[in-house]
N, C-alpha and C positions, 0 to 999 in steps of 0.2 A: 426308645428308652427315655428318661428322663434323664435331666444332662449327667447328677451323681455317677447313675449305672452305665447307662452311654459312654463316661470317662473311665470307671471300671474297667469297664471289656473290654476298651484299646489298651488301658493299658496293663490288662492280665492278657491279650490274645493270644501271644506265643503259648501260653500256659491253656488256655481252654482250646487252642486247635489239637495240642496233644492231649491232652483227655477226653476230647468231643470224636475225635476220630477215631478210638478204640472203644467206643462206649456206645452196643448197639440197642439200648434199650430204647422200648417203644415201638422200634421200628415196626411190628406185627400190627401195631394201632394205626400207626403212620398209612401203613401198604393196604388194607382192611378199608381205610375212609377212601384214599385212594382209588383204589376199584372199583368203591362201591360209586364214585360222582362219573367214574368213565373214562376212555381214555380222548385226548384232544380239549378236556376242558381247560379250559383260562383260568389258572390259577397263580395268586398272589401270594409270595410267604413273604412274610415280615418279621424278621430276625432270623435272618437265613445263617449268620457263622458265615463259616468255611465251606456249610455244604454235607458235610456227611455228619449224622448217615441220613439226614432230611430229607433235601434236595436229592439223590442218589434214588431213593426209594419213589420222589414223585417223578423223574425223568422214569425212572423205568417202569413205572405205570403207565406212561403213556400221554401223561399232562402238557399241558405246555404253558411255561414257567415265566413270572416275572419277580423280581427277590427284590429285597429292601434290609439296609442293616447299617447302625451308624459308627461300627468300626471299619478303618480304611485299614487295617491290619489285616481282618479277618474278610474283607471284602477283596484283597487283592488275590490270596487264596481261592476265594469263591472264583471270581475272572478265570484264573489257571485252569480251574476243574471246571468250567461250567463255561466258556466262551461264549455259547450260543444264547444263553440267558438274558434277558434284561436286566442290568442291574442300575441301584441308586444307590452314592453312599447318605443318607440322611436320618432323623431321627423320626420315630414315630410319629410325635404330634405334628413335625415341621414337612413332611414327605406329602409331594404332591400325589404320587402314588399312579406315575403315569400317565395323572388325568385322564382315567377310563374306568368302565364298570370290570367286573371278572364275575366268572361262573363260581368261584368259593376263592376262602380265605385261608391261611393256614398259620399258626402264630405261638409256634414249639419253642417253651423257656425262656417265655419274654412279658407278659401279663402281670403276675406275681411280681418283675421286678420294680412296675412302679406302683406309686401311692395311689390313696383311694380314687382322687378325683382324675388322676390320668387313668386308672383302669377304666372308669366309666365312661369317659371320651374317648379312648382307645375301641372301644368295643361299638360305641354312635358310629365312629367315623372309620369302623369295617362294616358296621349294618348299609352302611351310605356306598363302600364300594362294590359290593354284592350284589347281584342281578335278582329281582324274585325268583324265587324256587331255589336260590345257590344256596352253596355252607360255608357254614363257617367251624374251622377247628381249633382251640387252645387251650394249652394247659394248665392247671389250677386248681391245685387243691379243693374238697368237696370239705372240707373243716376251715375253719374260721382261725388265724391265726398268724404269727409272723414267725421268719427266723435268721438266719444268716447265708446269704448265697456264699454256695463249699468254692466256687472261682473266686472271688473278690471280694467276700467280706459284707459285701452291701444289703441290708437289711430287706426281707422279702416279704409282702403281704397277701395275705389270700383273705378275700371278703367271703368268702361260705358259700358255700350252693345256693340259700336261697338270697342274698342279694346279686348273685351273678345271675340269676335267674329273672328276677325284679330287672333289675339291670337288660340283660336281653331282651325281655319283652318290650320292657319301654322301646327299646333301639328297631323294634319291629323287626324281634327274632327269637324262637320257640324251638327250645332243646326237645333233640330229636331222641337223643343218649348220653351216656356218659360212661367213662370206658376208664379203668387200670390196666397199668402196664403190669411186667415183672420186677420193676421197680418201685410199685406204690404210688406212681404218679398217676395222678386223674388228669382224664381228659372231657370238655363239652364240646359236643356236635350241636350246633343249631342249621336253623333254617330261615333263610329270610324269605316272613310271609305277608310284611306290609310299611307302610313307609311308618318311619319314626314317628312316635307318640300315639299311634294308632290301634285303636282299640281291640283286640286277637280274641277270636273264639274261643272258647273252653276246649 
């Protein structure tokens, strides 16, 4: 996250682990991309919370997990329910991320909350952790537009379909789908098909 929202979320966490952990939506999108990469794939979430009901639905797919998330509130949570996991408390841009590749990426209610030029660096530098042929999942409005995140207050952007689009390609990555919940939340599936700045087939 960027440091505004980063500082957000610790210090709303008490408040989003009770609303994030009564609040199943998605999860049908969540389970559905899941199954579809297999189970025992190397997967990396980034803005993991507390854990449910994200994390919950990728262990019981069969995945196997490493998380990333820069509240220590919402991270100690995570630890309780999820021991076995890798975890890092760090922030998006700052996260060495393991220093490994992963078979997909996965990155539920965290994109929209930074600005233009972290979203586009955010998304280079998951195309970069990505194996070829892996995916990548994250949420993001398919309209153009900003408004107030309902946890904290802090201002949220969605660049549109087609510059996340723009954006993915550049990063040598080519949307596979894109999905709503029962929520209204859009979701993009890509696929990493070539190294950054590189020129992709029609």
């Amino acid at each position: 996250m960027s440091d505004d929202s980063a500082s957000a979320y610790e210090k709303h966490a008490r408040a989003f682990l009770k609303a994030r952990d009564r609040w199943q939506t998605g999860t049908d999108v969540v389970e559905r991309w899941a199954r579809s990469i297999g189970p025992g794939t190397e997967v990396l979430e980034i803005g993991c919370g507390g854990g449910f009901p994200v994390t919950r639905v990728l262990v019981d797919a069969g995945l196997k997990l490493w998380a990333v998330d820069s509240s220590p509130t919402l991270l100690s949570e995570f630890r309780a329910r999820f021991p076995e996991i890798p975890v890092v408390c760090a922030r998006a841009s700052q996260s060495t991320y393991f220093e490994r590749k992963f078979g997909a990426v996965i990155s539920i209610g965290l994109v929209f909350l930074l600005n233009a030029q972290e979203q586009a660096a955010f998304i280079r530098r998951a195309s970069e952790l990505i194996v070829a042929g892996g995916r990548l999942l994250f949420t993001a409005p398919l309209e153009k537009g900003t408004w107030a995140d309902t946890t904290t207050g802090h201002e949220c952007r969605s660049l549109g379909r087609e510059q996340y689009e723009s954006i993915l390609a550049e990063a040598g990555l080519r949307v596979v789908a894109t999905y709503e919940d029962e929520g209204r939340n859009n979701y993009y599936e890509a696929e990493r098909v070539s190294a950054c700045g590189a020129q992709l087939n029609p």
